[in-house]
N, C-alpha and C positions, 0 to 999 in steps of 0.2 A: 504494500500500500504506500509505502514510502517511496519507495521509487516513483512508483509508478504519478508519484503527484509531483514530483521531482522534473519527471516527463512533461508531466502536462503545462508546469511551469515553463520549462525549455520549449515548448512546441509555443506557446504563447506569445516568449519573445518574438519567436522567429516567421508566426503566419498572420500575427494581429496586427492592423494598422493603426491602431487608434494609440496616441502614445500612452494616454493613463491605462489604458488594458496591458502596455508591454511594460508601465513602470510597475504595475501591478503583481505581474510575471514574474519581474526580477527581486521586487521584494520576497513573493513565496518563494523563489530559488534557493534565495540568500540566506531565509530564515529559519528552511527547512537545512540546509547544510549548516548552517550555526550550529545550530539544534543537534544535529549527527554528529560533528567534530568533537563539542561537547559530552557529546553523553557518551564516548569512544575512552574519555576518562573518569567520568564522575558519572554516580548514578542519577543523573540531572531529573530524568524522568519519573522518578518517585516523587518529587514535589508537586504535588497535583499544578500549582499554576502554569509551571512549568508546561505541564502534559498537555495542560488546555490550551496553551500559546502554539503548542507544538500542533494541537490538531487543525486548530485554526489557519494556523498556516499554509497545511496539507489542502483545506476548503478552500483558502485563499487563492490558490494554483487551479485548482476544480471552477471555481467562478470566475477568474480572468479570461480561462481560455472558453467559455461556454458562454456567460453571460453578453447582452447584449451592448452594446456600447452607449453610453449614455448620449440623450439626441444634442445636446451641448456643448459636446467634447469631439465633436465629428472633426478627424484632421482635415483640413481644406489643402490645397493644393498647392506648388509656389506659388509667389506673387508674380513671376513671367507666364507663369500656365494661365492664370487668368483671366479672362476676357472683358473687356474694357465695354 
């Protein structure tokens, strides 16, 4: 499961065009490998808050790449692309 949100984070960066969806992306990336380096020495994930930052995170990677872009945040285009 970890991975696998790990993935979806990565896949987010790299097919979403809207930037707060790909800033979104690379925070679960980030936070989810935090998360893993961390707990590689210390039993980080017995602190429940901990575990709950952790899952959220995993969600966080799940709703960047699936959720729909907000209608506010729509990237527009250069400013040479367009039309006058």
């Amino acid at each position: 499961m970890v991975l696998a949100s790990a993935w979806h984070a990565i896949a987010t960066m790299r097919q979403r065009r809207n930037r707060m969806m790909i800033g979104m992306g690379f925070t679960a990336f980030m936070g989810i490998l935090t998360i893993m380096i961390h707990s590689s020495m210390d039993f980080n994930l017995q602190i429940p808050s901990n575990a709950a930052y952790f899952v959220v995170m995993m969600a966080l990677a799940l709703l960047a790449r699936y959720m729909p872009a907000p209608s506010g945040a729509v990237r527009r285009p250069p400013p040479a692309a367009r039309k006058r």
